[in-house]
Structure formats: structure tokens, C-alpha cells
VEXROVO-530035 format. One record per residue (C-alpha): residue in one letter; x, y, z. Coordinates in steps of 0.02 Angstrom, whole numbers, plus 32768, in hexadecimal, padded with zeros to 4 digits. Example, Ala and Ser with C-alpha at 12.3 -4.5 7.8 and 13.67 -1.06 7.14 Angstrom:
BEGIN
rec rest A; xx 8267; yy 7F1F; zz 8186
rec rest S; xx 82AC; yy 7FCB; zz 8165
//
This chain:
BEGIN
rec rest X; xx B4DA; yy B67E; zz 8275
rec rest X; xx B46E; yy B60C; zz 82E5
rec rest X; xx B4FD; yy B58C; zz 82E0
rec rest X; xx B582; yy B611; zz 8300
rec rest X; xx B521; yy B649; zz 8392
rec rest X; xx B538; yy B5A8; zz 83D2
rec rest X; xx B5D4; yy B57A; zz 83C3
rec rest X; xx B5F6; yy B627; zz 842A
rec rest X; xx B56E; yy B60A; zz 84BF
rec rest X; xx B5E1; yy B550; zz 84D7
rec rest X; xx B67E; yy B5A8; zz 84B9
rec rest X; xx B655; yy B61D; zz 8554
rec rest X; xx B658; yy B6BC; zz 8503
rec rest X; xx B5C6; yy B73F; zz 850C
rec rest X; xx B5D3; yy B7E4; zz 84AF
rec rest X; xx B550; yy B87D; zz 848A
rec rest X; xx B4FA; yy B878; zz 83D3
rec rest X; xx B56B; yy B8F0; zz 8367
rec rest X; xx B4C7; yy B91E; zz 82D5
rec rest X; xx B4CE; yy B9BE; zz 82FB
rec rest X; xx B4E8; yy BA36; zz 83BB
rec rest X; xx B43A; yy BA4C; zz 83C4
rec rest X; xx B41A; yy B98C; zz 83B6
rec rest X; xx B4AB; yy B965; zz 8436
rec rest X; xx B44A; yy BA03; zz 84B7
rec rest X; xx B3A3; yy B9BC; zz 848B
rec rest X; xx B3D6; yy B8FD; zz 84BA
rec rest X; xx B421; yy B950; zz 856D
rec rest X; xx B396; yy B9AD; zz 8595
rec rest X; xx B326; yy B915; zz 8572
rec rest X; xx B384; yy B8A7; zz 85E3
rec rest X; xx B37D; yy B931; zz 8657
rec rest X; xx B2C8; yy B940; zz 8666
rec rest X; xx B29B; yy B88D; zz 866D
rec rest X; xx B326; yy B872; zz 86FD
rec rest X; xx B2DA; yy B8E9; zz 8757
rec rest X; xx B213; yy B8C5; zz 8731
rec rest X; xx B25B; yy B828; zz 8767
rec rest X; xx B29E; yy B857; zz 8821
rec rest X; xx B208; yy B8D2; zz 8833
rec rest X; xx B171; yy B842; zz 881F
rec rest X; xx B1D0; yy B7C1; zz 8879
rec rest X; xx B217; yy B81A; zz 8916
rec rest X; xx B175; yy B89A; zz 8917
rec rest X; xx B102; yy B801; zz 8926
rec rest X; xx B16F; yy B79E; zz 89AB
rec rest X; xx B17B; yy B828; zz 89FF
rec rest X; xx B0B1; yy B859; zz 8A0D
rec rest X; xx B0B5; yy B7A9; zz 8A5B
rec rest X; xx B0D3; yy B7E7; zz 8B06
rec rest X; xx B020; yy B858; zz 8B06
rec rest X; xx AFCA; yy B7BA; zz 8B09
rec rest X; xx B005; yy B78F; zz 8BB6
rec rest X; xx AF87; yy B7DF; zz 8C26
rec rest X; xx AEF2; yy B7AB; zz 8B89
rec rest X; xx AF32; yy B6EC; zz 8BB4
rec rest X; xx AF54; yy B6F1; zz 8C66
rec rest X; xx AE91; yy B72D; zz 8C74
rec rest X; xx AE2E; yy B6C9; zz 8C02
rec rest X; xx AE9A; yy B61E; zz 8C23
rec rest X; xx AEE9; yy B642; zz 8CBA
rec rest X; xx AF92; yy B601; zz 8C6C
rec rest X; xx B03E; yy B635; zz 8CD2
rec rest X; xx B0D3; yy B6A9; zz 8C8A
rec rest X; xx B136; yy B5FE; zz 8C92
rec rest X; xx B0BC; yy B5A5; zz 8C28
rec rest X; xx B0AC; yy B64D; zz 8BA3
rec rest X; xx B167; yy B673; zz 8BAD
rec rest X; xx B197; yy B5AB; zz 8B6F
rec rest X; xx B146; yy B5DA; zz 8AEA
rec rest X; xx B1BB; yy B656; zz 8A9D
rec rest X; xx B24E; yy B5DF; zz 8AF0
rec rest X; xx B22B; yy B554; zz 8A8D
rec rest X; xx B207; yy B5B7; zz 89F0
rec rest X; xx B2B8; yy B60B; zz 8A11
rec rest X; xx B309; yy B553; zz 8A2F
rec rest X; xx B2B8; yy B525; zz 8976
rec rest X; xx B2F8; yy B5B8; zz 8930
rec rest X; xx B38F; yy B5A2; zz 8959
rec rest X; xx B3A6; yy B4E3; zz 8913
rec rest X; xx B350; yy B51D; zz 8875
rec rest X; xx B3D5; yy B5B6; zz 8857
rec rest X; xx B45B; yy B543; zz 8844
rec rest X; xx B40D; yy B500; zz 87BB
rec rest X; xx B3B3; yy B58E; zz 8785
rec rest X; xx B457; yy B5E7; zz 876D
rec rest X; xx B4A3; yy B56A; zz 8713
rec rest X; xx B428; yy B53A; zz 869E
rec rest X; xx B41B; yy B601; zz 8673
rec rest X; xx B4DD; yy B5F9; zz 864A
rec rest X; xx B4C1; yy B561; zz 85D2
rec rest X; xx B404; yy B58B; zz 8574
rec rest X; xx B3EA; yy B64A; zz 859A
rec rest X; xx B37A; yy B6A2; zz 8617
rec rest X; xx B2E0; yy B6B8; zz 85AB
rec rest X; xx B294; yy B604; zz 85DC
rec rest X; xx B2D8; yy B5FB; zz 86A4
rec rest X; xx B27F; yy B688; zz 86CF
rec rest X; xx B1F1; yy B677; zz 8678
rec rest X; xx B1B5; yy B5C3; zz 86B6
rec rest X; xx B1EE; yy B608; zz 8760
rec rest X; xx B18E; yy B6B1; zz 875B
rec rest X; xx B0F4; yy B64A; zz 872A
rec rest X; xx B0FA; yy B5CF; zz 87B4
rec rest X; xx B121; yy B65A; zz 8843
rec rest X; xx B082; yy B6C7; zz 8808
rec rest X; xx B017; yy B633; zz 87F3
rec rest X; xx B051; yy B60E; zz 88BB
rec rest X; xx AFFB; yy B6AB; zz 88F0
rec rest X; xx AF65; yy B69F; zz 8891
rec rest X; xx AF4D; yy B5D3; zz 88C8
rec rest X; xx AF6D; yy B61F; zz 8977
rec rest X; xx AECC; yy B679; zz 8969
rec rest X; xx AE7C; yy B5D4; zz 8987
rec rest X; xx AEC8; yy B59E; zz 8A3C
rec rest X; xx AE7B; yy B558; zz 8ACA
rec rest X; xx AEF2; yy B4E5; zz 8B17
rec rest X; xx AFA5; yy B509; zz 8B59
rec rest X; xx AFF1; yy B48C; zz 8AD3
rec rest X; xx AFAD; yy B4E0; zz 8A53
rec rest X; xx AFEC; yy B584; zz 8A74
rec rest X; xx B0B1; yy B521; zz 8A89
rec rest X; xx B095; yy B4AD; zz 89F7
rec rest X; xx B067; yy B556; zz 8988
rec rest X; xx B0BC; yy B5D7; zz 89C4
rec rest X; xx B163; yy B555; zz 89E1
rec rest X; xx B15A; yy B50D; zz 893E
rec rest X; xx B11E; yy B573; zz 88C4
rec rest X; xx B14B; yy B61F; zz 8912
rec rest X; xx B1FC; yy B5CA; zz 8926
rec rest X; xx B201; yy B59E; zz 886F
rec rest X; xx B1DD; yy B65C; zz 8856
rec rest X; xx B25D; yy B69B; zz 88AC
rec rest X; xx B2EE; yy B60C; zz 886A
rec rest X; xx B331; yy B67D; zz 87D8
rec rest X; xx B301; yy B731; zz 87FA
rec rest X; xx B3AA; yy B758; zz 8836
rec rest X; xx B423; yy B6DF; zz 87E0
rec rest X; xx B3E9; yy B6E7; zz 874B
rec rest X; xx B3C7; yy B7A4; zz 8729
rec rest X; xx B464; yy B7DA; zz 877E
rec rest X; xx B4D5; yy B75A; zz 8717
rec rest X; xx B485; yy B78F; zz 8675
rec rest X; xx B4AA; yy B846; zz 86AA
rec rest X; xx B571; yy B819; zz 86C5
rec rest X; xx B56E; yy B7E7; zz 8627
rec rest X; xx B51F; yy B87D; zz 85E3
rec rest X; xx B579; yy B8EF; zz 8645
rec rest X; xx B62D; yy B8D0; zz 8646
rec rest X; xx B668; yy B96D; zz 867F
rec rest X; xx B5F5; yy B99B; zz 86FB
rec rest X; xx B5A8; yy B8FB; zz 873A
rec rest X; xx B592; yy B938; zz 87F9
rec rest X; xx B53E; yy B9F8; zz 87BD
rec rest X; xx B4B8; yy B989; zz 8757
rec rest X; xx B4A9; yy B90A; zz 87DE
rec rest X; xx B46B; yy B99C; zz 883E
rec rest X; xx B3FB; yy B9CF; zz 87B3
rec rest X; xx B3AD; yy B939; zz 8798
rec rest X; xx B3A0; yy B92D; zz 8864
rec rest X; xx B337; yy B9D9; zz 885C
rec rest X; xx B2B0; yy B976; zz 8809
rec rest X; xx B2B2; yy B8FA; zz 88B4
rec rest X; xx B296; yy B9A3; zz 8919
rec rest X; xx B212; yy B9D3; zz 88A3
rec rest X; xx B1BB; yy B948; zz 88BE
rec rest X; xx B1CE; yy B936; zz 8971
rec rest X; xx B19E; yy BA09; zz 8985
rec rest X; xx B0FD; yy B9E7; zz 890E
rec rest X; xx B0C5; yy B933; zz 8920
rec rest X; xx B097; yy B938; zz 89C8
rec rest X; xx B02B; yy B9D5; zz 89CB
rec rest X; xx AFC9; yy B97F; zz 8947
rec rest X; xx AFC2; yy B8D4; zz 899C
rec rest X; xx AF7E; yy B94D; zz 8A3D
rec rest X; xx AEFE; yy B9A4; zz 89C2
rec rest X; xx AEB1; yy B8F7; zz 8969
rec rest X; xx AEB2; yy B8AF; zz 8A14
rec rest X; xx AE45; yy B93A; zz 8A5A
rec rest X; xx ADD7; yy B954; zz 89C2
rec rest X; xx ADAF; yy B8A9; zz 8994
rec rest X; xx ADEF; yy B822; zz 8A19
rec rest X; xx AE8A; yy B7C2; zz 8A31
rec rest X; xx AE5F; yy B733; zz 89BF
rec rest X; xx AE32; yy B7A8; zz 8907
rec rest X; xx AEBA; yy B803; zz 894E
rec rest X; xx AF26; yy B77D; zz 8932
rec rest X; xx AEF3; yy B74B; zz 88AD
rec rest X; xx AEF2; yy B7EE; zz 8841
rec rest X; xx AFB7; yy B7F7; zz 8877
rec rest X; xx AFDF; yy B743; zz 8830
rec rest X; xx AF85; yy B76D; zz 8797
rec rest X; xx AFF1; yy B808; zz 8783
rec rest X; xx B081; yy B7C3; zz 87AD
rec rest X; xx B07C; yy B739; zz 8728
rec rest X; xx B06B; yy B79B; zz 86B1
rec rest X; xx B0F3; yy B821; zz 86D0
rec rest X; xx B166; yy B7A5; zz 86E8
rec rest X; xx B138; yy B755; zz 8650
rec rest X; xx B161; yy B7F7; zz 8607
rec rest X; xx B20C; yy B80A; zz 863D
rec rest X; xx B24A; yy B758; zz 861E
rec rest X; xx B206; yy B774; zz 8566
rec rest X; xx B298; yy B802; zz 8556
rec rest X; xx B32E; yy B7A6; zz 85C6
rec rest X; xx B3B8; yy B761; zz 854A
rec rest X; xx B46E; yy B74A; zz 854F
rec rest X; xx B4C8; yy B7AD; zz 84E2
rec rest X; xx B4EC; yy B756; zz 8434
rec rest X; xx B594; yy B742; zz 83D6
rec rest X; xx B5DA; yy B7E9; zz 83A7
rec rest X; xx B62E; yy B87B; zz 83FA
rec rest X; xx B61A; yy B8FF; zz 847C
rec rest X; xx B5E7; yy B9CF; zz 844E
rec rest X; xx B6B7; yy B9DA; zz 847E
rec rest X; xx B6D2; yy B956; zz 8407
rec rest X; xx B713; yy B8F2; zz 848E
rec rest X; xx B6DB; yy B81C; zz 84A2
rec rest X; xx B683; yy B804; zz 8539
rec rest X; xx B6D5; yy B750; zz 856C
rec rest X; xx B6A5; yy B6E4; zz 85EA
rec rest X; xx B739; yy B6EC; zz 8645
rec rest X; xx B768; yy B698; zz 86EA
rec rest X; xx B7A0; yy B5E9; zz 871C
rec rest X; xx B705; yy B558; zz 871B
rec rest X; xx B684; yy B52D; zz 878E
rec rest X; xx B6FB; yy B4A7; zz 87FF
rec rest X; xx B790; yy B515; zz 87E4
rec rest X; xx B728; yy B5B0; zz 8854
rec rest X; xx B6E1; yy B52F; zz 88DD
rec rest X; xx B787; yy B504; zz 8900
rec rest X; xx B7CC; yy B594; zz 8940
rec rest X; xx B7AF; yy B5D2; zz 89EE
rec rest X; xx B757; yy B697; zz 89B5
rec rest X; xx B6D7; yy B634; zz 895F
rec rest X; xx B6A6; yy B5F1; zz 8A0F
rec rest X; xx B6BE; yy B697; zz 8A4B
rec rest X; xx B63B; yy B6CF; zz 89ED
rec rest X; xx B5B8; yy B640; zz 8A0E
rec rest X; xx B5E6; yy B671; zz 8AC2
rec rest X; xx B5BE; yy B719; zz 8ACC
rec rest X; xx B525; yy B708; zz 8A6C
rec rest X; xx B4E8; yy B670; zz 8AE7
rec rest X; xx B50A; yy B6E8; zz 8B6B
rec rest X; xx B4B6; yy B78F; zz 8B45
rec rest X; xx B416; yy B73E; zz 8AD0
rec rest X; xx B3AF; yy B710; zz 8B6B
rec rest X; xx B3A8; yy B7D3; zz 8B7D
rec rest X; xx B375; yy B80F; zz 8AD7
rec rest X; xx B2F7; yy B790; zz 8AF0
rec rest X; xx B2BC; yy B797; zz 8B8C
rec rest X; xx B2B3; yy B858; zz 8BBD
rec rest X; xx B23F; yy B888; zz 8B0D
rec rest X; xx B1C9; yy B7F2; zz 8B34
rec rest X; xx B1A5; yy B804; zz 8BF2
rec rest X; xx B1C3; yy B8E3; zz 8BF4
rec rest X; xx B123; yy B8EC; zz 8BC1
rec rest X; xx B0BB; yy B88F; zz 8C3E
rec rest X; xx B13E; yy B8D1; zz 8CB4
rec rest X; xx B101; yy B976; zz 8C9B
rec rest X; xx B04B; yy B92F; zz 8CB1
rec rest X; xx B087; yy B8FD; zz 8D55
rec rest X; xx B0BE; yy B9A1; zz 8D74
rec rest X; xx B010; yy B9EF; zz 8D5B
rec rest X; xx B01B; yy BA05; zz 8CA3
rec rest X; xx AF83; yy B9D4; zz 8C21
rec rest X; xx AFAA; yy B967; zz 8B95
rec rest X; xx AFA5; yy B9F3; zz 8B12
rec rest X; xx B027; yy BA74; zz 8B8E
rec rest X; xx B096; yy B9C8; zz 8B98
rec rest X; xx B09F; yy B9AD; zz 8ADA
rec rest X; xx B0F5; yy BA5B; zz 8AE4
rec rest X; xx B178; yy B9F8; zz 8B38
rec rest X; xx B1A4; yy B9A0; zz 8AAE
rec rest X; xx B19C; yy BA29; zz 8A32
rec rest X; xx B20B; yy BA86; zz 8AAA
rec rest X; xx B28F; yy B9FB; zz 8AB0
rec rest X; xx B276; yy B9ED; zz 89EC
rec rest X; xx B29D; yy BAB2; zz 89C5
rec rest X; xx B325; yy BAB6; zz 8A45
rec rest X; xx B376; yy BA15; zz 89E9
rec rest X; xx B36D; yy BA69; zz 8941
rec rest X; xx B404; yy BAD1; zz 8980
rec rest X; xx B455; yy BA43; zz 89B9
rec rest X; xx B44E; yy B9DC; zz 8921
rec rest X; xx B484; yy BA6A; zz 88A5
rec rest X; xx B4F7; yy BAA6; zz 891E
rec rest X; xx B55B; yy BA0E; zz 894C
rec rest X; xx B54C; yy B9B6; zz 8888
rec rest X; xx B5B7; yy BA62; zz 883C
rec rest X; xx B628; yy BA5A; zz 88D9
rec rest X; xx B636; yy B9A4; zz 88C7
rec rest X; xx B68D; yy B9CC; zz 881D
rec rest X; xx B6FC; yy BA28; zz 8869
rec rest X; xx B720; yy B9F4; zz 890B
rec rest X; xx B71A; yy B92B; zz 88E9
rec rest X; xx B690; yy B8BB; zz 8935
rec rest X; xx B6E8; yy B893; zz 89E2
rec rest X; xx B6EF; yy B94D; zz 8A0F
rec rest X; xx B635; yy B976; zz 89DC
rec rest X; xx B5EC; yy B8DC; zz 8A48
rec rest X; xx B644; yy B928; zz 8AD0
rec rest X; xx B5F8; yy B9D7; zz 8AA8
rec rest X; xx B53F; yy B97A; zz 8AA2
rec rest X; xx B566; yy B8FE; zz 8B4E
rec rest X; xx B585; yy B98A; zz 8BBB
rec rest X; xx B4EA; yy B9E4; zz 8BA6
rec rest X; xx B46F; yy B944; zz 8BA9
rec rest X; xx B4EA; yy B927; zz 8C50
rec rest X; xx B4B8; yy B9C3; zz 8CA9
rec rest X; xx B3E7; yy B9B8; zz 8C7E
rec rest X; xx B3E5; yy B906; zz 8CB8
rec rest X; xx B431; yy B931; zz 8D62
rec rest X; xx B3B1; yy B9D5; zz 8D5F
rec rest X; xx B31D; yy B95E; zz 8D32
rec rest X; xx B344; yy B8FB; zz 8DDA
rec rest X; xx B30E; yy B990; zz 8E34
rec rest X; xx B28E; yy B9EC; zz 8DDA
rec rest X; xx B1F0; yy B9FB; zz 8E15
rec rest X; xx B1AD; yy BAA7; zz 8DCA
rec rest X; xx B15D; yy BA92; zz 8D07
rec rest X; xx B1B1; yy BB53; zz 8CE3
rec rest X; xx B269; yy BB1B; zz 8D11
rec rest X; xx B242; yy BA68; zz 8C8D
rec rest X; xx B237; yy BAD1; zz 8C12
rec rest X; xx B2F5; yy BB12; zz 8C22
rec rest X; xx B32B; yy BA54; zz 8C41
rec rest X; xx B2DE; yy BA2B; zz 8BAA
rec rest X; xx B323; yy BABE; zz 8B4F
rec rest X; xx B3C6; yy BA77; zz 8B85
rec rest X; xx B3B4; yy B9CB; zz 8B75
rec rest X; xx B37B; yy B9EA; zz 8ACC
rec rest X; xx B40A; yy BA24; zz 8A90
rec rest X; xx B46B; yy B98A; zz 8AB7
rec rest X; xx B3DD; yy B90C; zz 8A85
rec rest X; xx B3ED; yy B962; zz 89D1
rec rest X; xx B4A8; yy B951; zz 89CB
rec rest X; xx B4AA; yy B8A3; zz 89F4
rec rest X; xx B456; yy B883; zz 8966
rec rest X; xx B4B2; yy B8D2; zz 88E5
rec rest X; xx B563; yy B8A8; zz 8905
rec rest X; xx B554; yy B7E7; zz 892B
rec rest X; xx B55B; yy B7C8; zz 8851
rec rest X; xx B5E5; yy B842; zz 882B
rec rest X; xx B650; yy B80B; zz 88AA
rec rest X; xx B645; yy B75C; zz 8883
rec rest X; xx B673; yy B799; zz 87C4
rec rest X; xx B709; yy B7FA; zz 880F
rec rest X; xx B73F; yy B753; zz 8861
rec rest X; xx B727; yy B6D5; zz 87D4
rec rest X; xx B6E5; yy B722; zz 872E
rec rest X; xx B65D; yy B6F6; zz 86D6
rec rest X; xx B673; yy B662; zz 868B
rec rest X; xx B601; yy B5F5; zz 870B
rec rest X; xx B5B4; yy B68E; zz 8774
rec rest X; xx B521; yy B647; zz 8752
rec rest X; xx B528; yy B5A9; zz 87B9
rec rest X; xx B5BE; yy B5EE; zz 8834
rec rest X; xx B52E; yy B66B; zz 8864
rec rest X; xx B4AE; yy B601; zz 8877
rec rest X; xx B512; yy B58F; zz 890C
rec rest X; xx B544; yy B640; zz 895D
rec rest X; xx B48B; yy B659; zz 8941
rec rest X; xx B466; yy B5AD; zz 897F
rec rest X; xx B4CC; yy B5DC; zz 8A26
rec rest X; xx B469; yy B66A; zz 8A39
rec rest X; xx B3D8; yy B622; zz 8A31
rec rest X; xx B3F0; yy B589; zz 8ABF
rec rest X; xx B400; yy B622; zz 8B2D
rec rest X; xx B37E; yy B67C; zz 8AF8
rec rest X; xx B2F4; yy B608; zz 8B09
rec rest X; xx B347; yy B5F2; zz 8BBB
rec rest X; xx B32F; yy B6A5; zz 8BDC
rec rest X; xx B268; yy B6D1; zz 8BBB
rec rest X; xx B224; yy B621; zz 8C23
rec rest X; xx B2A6; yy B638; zz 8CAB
rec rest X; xx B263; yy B6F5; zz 8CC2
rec rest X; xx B19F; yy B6AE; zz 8CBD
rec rest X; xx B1CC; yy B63C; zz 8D42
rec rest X; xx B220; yy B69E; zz 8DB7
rec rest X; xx B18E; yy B70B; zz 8DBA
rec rest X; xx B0F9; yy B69A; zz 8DCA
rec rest X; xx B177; yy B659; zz 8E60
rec rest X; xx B1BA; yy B6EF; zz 8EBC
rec rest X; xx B13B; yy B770; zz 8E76
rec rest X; xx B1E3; yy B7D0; zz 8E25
rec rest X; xx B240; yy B7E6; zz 8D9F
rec rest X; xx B2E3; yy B815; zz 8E15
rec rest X; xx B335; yy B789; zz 8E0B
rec rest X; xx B310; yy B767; zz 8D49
rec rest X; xx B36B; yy B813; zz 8D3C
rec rest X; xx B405; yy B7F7; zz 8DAD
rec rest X; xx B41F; yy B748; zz 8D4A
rec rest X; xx B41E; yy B7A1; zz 8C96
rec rest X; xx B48D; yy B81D; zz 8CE1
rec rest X; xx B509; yy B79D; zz 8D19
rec rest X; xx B4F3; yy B75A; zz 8C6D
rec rest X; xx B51F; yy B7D4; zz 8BF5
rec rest X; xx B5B2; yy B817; zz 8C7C
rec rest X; xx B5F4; yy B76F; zz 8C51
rec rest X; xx B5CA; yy B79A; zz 8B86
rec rest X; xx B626; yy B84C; zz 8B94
rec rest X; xx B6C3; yy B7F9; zz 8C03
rec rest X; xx B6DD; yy B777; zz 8B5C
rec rest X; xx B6B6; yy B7FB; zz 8AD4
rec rest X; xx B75C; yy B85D; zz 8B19
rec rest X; xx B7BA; yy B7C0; zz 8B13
rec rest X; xx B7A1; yy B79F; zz 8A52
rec rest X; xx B849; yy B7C6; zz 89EA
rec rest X; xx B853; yy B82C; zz 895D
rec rest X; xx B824; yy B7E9; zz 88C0
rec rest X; xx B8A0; yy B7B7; zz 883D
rec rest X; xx B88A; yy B7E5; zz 878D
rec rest X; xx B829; yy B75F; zz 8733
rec rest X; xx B86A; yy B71D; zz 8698
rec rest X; xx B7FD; yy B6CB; zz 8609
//
């Protein structure tokens, strides 16, 4: 059997165990959970980095520039790792990618428990915290395609409920162990944690083995190669309109926070920002991954650009803390789309036979513009004292990602 399973894993095909339907349900609901454990201890933790900003800028004095190049540079090595993250997950299997990564991102937090220099807090939180964050996405959301033939954007968007979990949660925990028992045990309690959940998840992340679907039907990797899909121009299309919204979804949750401290807010009343922005994106990631099924992946990034358009341009103005939470609200909904229909759509495009690795280089894309976004933010403020013109340039941005989205054809049917 070993041997058959194989010679089917090299073959390309990937099909649901057929023992029995509660085996097949039991395997899907496992994958489920450890997907989302997975997205829920990753993005919760990178997210709680953000409270830490006023707690730095106090006891070392460090700039926005100098804390924001942090989470640049881990976003840079996240992206280079995906590529191969994602492709090593489509030749041995999930299980071991995420668990070496998962173990290196929570040991990042707890070694940054330690710092007293600025390089250590970029070598640690670059490096390791990058590593972390390398197969979160690519590899749980390919291994749900597979799993989920039929409805691979609705359990995109389930999986992404466990990212809003974490970013709703997380934070008002990371505000709590901060308060109660200093920055540094604070830190260190969360890296603990988050080893070992993510430990947990990769232990139940698998492919699915040679056999057939509860419909009886093969799930085969279909789709053209990995060179076939760089070759054509949507594939670009794709890398372009993630390089051109990502410095958003990464730059708004990390600096909204301190934002709001600007705004007169206390660090615990600003972690509500986050949650806000979390529970608001919960709609937007269930919502848009059904209607991504049925309305096809270039339609639903429209539906999640315009929103994220129109709280950008409000954030450029805002100066009252009651009107950021309706921003958020808004924004929120977008920032949770984003993030569920990026996978599907590239499936809908070019199949599934090398999702892994195509989405790791649309990933990759994403990711040069993301660790743009967060640093360029930092410094405009420690320069002008603002955010404005951080805002106006992500609004320019993802006007340009929304104007390229509605210029992506219609698939074409793809054959095996």
C-alpha cells in the first residue's frame, strides 16, 4: 500500500481515503482544524506584535522605522521561503513543513524575550519569525484544495476564520500578559504556546492518500505544470495584484493599533482594534470564499478591493477613535477577503497540479510589497509625524490592484 501510495503522490493524483464516510469526514475535519489552529497562532501572534510599539519606543527609545523593518524583513523571508515551502509540501506532504516552521516562528518570540539591542530584535524577529510565517498560508490552503474539490474557496474561508480568531483573541491576551507580568514573560509565555499548538496542528496536516472521494469521484491533480502557468500572462496578473494590495493587509493591522494610541487610546482599548478588524473579517472571509465558488475569483477580489479602497481613503482623514472603529469595521471586511480568494483563484486558473509552488511566487510577490508597506509607514511617521501620506500611497496601491483584478479573463476549463 505504502508503495502504491507512492507511485500516486509522483503520478500527481490526490484522492480522499474511501475506509469508510466517517473515516473520509473524520480526515476533513482534521485537516480542517489543524489549517485553522494553524492561521490562528501564526497571524494572532504577528499580529500582537504591534502592542509592543509604545513598550519599545519607551524603554529603548527605538523609532517606528527601526520596529516596522522588523516585520518587513520577516515578510521579505517569508516570502522566498513560500516558494519553496509550497513546493516541497506538493512533493513530501505538509506534516514536516509546518512543523519545523511552527517551531522556529514560536521559538522567535520566546528568544525575543531576551533583546537589548536593535539587531537583535531584526535578526529574531526577521529570521525566525519569517521562517514562521513561510508556510502558514501556502501550505494549509494547498492541502485544503486538495481536500476540498468542490468547494475549495467556502473552506478557504473556513480555514481563514481561524486567522480572525486568532487575530480577535491573541491580542487581548498579549495586552493581558503584558500588563500582568511585563513585556518580556509576556513574550515568552506566547512563544511557548505557540510552539506547541502549532506543533499540534502540523501533527494532523496530510495530503490525501490514494483512493477515492465520499462521491466516488478521483480527486486529480489537474492543470498544466509549474513552467507551463508562469508563462502565461494571468499568472502575472495575479503576482501583480497581490504585490499591489499586500502592503495593506500588512501595514494597516500592524501600525492601527499604535495609531489608535496616538489617538488617545490605552494599549488594552487599542487591542480592541484589532479584535474589531478580526470579527469584522470573519464575514469577509466566509462571505467572499462561498461567493468565490460561485462567482469565480476575479469577481470576488473585486468585491473585497473596493471596500479596503474606501477605509484607506477614510483613514487619511480620521482623527476621532469612535469613527476608527467603523473604518475598521469596513476595512475588515476586505482584509478578510483578500485572504481567502488569492488560493482558489489561482486553482481556477491552473489546477492543482503545482498550486503549491505557483502559490508560493504569487505569495512571493506579495510579500516584496508587503515588507515595503509596514517600514515605509514607520518612516513616514517618525518623519512627518503622520500616517497621511502612508495612507494616500496604499490607496493608490490597491486602486492600481482593483483596476488589474477587472482586467483578468475568464478562466478556461482546465483539463488533466
Amino acid at each position: 500500500m505504502a508503495a502504491i501510495g507512492q507511485q500516486c503522490c509522483k503520478s500527481g493524483e490526490f484522492s480522499v481515503d474511501q475506509t469508510s464516510t466517517t473515516s473520509q469526514s473524520n480526515n476533513r475535519s482534521l485537516i480542517v482544524f489543524g489549517a485553522c489552529l494553524t492561521q490562528f497562532t501564526t497571524i494572532g501572534l504577528l499580529f500582537s506584535y504591534g502592542l509592543f510599539f509604545k513598550t519599545f519606543e519607551a524603554e529603548f527609545g527605538w523609532s517606528r522605522t527601526l520596529l516596522s523593518s522588523c516585520t518587513s524583513i520577516a515578510f521579505l523571508v517569508m516570502g522566498i521561503l513560500a516558494i519553496y515551502g509550497g513546493r516541497l509540501a506538493d512533493r513530501y506532504g505538509p506534516r514536516i513543513v509546518l512543523g519545523v516552521t511552527g517551531a522556529l516562528g514560536g521559538l522567535g518570540y520566546v528568544l525575543m524575550a531576551q533583546i537589548s539591542e536593535p539587531w537583535h530584535l531584526v535578526a529574531i524577529f526577521g529570521l525566525f519569525i519569517g521562517v514562521g510565517m513561510s508556510s502558514h498560508d501556502v501550505v494549509t490552503l494547498s492541502t485544503i484544495a486538495r481536500w476540498f474539490e468542490k468547494r475549495r474557496g467556502t473552506m478557504t474561508g473556513v480555514v481563514k476564520v481561524g486567522t480572525a480568531a486568532g487575530q480577535f483573541a491573541v491580542p487581548l491576551i498579549a495586552a493581558f500578559l503584558m500588563i500582568s507580568y511585563g513585556w518580556r514573560t509576556a513574550l515568552v509565555i506566547m512563544g511557548s504556546a505557540g510552539i506547541v499548538l502549532l506543533l499540534i496542528a502540523a501533527s494532523v496536516m496530510k495530503n490525501p492518500p490514494l483512493s477515492k472521494t465520499v462521491s466516488n469521484e478521483p480527486i486529480k491533480a489537474t492543470g498544466g505544470g509549474f513552467k507551463e502557468a508562469r508563462r502565461t500572462r494571468v499568472f502575472w496578473m495575479l503576482c501583480a495584484i497581490q504585490f499591489l494590495f499586500f502592503p495593506t493587509l500588512t501595514t494597516v493591522p500592524l501600525h492601527i493599533a499604535v495609531y489608535g494610541m496616538d489617538l488617545g487610546m490605552t494599549a488594552v482599548i487599542a487591542a480592541t482594534l484589532l479584535s474589531t478588524l478580526a470579527a469584522s473579517s470573519v464575514i469577509g472571509r466566509v462571505s467572499l470564499g462561498i461567493l468565490n465558488d460561485k462567482i469565480g475569483g476575479r469577481n470576488a477580489y473585486i468585491m473585497c478591493l473596493i471596500p479596503v479602497i474606501a477605509s484607506l481613503i477614510a483613514l487619511i482623514f480620521i482623527t476621532n477613535t469612535s469613527w476608527l472603529y467603523i473604518v475598521v469595521v469596513v476595512y475588515g471586511f476586505g482584509h478578510g477577503g483578500l485572504f481567502t480568494v488569492v488560493s482558489p483563484t489561482i486553482a481556477e486558473y491552473f489546477g492543482l497540479k503545482a498550486l503549491g509552488g505557483l502559490f508560493g511566487i504569487v505569495i512571493f510577490f506579495g510579500t516584496i510589497g508587503g515588507a515595503a508597506g509596514p517600514i515605509f509607514a514607520g518612516y513616514i511617521f517618525d518623519t512627518t509625524g503622520s500616517y497621511f501620506i502612508a495612507f494616500a500611497t496604499l490607496t493608490v496601491l490597491a486602486s492600481l490592484a482593483l483596476v488589474t483584478a477587472i482586467m483578468l479573463p475568464a478562466p478556461k476549463p482546465v483539463e488533466g
